[in-house]
C-alpha positions in Angstrom: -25.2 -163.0 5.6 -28.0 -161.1 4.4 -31.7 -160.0 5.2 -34.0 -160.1 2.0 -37.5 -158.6 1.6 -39.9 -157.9 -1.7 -36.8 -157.4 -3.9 -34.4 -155.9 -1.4 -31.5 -157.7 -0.1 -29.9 -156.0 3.2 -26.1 -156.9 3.0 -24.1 -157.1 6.4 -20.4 -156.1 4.8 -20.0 -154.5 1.1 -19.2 -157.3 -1.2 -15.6 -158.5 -2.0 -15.0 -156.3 -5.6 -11.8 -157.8 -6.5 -13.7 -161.5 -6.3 -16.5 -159.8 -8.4 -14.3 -158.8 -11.0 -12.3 -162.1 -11.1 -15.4 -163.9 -11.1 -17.0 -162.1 -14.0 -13.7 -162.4 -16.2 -14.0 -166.5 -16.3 -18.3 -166.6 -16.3 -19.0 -163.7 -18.3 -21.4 -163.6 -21.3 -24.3 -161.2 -22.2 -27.7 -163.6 -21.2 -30.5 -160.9 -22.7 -33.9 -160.7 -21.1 -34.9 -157.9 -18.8 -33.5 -155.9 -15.8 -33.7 -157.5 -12.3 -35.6 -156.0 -9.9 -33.4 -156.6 -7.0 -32.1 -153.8 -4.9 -28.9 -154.2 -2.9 -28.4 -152.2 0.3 -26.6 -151.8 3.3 -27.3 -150.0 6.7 -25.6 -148.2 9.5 -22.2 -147.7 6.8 -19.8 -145.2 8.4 -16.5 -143.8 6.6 -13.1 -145.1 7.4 -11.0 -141.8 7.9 -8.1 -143.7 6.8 -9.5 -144.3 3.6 -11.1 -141.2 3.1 -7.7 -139.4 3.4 -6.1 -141.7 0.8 -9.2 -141.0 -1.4 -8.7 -137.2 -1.0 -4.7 -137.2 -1.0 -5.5 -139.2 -4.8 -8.0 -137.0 -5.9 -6.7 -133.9 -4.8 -9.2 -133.1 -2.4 -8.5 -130.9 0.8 -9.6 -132.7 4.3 -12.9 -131.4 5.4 -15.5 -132.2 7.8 -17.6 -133.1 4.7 -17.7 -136.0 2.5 -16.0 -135.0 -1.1 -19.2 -134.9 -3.5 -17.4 -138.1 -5.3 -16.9 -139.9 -2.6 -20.2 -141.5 -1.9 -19.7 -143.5 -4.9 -17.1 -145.5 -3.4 -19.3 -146.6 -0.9 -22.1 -148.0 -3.2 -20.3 -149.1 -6.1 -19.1 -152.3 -4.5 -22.9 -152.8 -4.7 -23.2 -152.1 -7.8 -20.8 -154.2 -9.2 -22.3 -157.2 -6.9 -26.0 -156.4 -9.2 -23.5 -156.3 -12.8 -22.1 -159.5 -11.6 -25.1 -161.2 -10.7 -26.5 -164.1 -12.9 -30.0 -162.4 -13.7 -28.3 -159.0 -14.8 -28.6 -159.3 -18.8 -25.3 -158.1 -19.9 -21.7 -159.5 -18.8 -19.9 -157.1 -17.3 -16.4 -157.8 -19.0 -16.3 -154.7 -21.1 -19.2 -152.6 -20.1 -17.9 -148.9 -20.4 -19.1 -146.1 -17.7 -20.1 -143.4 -20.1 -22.5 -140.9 -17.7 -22.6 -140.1 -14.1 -24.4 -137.9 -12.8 -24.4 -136.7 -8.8 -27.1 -134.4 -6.8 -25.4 -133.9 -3.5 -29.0 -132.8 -1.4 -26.6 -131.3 1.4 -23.0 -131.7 2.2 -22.8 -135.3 4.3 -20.5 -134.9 7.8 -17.5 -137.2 7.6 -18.8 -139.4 10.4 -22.4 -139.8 9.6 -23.6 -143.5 9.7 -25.6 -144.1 6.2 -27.5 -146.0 4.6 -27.2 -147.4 1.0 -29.0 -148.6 -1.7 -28.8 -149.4 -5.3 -30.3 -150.5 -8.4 -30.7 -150.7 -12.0 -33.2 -149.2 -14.4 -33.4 -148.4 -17.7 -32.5 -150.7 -20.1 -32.0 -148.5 -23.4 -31.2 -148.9 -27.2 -27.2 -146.9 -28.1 -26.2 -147.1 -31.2 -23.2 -148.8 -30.5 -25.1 -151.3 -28.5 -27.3 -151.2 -25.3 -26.9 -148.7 -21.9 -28.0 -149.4 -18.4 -28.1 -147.2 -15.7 -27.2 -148.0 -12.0 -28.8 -145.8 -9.6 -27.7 -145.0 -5.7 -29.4 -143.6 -3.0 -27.4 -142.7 0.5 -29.8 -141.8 3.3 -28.8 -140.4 6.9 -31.3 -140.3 9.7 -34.2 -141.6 7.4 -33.7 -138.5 4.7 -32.0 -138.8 1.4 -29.1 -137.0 1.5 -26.8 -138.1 -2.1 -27.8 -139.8 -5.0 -26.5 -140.8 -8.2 -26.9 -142.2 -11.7 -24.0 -144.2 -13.6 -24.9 -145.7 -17.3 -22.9 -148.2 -18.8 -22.6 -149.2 -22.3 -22.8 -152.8 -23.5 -21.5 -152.6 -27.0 -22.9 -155.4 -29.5 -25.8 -156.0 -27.0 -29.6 -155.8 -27.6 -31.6 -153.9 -25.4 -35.6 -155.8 -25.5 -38.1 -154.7 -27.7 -39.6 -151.4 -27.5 -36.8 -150.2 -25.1 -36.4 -145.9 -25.1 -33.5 -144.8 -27.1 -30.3 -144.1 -24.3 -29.3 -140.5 -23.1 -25.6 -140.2 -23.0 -25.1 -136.8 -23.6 -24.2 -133.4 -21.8 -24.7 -130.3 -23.0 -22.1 -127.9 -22.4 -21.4 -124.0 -24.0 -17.6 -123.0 -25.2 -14.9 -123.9 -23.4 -11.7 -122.5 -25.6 -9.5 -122.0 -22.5 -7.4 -124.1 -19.9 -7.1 -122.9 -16.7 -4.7 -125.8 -15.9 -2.4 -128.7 -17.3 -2.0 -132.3 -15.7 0.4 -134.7 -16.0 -1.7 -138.2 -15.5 1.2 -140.9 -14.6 1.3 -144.3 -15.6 0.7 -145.6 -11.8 -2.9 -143.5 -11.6 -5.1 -146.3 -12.1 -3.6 -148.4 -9.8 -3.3 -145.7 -6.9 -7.1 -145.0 -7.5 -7.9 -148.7 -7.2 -6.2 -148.7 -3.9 -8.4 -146.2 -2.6 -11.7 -146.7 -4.2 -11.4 -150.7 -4.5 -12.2 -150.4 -8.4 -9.4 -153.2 -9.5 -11.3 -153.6 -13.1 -8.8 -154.7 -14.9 -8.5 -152.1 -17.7 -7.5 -149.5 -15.0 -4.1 -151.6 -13.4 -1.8 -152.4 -16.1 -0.7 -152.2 -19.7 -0.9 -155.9 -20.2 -4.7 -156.6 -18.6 -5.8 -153.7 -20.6 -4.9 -155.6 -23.8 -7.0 -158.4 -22.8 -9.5 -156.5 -22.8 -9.3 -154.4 -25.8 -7.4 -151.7 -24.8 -4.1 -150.4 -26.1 -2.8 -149.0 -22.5 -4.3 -149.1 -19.3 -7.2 -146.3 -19.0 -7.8 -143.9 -15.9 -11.2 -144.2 -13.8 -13.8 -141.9 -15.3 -14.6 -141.5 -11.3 -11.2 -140.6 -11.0 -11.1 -137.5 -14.0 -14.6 -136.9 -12.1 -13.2 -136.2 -8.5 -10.2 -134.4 -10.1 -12.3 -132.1 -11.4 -14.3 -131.3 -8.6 -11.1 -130.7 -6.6 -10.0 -128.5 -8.9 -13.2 -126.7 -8.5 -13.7 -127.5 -4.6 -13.5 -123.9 -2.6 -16.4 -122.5 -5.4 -18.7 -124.9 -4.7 -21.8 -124.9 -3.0 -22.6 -127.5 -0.3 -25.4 -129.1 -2.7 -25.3 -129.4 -6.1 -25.6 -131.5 -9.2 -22.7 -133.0 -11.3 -23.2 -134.6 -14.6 -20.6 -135.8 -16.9 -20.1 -137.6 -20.1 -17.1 -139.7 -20.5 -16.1 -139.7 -24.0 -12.7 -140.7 -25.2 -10.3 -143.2 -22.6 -7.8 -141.4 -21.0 -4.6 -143.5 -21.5 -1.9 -143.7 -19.3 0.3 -142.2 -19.0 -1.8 -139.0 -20.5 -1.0 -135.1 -20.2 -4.1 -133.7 -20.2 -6.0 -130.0 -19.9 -8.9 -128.1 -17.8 -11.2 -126.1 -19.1 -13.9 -124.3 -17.7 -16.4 -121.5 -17.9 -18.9 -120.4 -15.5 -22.5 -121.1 -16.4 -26.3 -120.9 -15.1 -24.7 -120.2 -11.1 -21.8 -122.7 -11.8 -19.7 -124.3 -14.1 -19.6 -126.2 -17.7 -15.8 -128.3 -17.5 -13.9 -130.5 -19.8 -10.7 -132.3 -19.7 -9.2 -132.6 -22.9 -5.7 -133.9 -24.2 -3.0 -131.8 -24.1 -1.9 -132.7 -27.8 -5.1 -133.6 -30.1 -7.8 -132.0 -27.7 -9.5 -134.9 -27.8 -12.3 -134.9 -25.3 -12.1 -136.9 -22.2 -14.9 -135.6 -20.2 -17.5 -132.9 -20.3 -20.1 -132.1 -17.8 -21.9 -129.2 -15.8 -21.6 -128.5 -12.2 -25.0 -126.4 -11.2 -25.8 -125.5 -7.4 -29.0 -127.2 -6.6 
């Protein structure tokens, strides 16, 4: 059940993703028009510890009495995907490709907080290759805002409507010529990090769904290279901060990839590369706030 208001729909559990996804496979098309104005939410949310340890044993993370910077995502993107899925969302969400993310962590969240979430879309934008859309989240405790983020997606072949701003996909980092580390991606990554995060898009899970969709091997979560990084990074951080990454080439699997970084502004520029080609995976900042 849920409680509606102007626009905002209260839900009482997070929607069922593996439904949404199945769902969207066999109705999908693009339908144009604008952006909905609804805004999805949920109240009183509190972390499954559980859960929370598979998510940090999968993305490297050490147990702590505060949420991993990533990890708020997991929470509102079942939400998210319940707004792509929807009827009145203009583009079908068979083949949209996260290509930005960006997190502001406003202070580090306790493990046991209850929180509230909520999440929308805005900006409807004109790509090159397409259209973008970004899905924004906000995750409040005790009334203040304590995380938010910002994930566009790229519809390629769509039209964005008339007059729309040109998208901004890009992340500006400085030189990053030398790896500080080497990993080894498995073939099973995709599936472990769906088991954790409840992503089950099918381009993540297997070889043979991939295809269906376009893709020659299955392809790691960019929220996956995302958290790996951070981990990586985890006892430099600063309790708040700001992440912001552009995914840029899929990482197949299995991949052996590299880390770069270089510390910058009071923090660090980063890329993941592969370990062959150098192609570039992911690129981002990671500034204290």
């Amino acid at each position: 059940m849920a409680e509606s208001a102007a626009g905002r729909t209260v839900l009482e559990q997070p929607p069922n993703m593996a439904a949404l996804f199945a769902k969207a496979a066999l109705t999908a098309r693009g339908r144009g028009g604008e952006l909905p104005g609804t805004r999805l939410a949920r109240t009183g949310v509190t972390v499954a510890p559980a859960n929370l340890a598979d998510y940090a044993r999968v993305c490297r993370f050490p147990l702590a009495d505060a949420l991993p910077a990533t990890y708020p995502h997991v929470l509102t993107f079942p939400l998210q995907l319940a707004l792509m899925s929807d009827r009145a969302f203009p583009l079908a969400l068979p083949g949209l490709v996260h290509v930005r993310n960006r997190i502001d962590v406003l202070r580090p969240i306790g493990t046991t907080e209850p929180l509230d979430l909520e999440v929308w879309a805005e900006r409807f934008a004109r790509h090159r290759s397409g259209a973008t859309v970004d899905l924004c989240a906000s995750v409040r405790s005790a009334g203040a805002e304590v995380w938010r983020s910002r994930s566009t997606y790229l519809a390629r072949g769509a039209t964005a409507p008339d007059g729309a701003p040109e998208s901004d996909v890009t992340v500006a980092v400085g030189d990053l010529d030398r790896a500080v580390a080497t990993w080894r991606v498995p073939d099973d990554s995709g599936r472990r990090y769906a088991q954790v995060s409840g992503d089950v898009n099918p381009i993540h899970l297997s070889g043979l769904t991939a295809k269906a969709f376009g893709f020659k091997r299955a392809i790691a979560h960019g929220m996956w290279v995302k958290a790996r990084v951070l981990a990586a990074l985890e006892n430099r951080l600063p309790g708040a901060l700001a992440v912001d990454v552009a995914f840029r080439k899929p990482l197949f699997l299995p991949s052996t990839v590299t880390l770069s970084t270089a510390q910058a502004d009071g923090g660090w520029d980063v890329a993941v590369r592969h370990a062959t080609n150098g192609s570039e995976h992911l690129v981002g900042t990671v500034r204290p706030r």
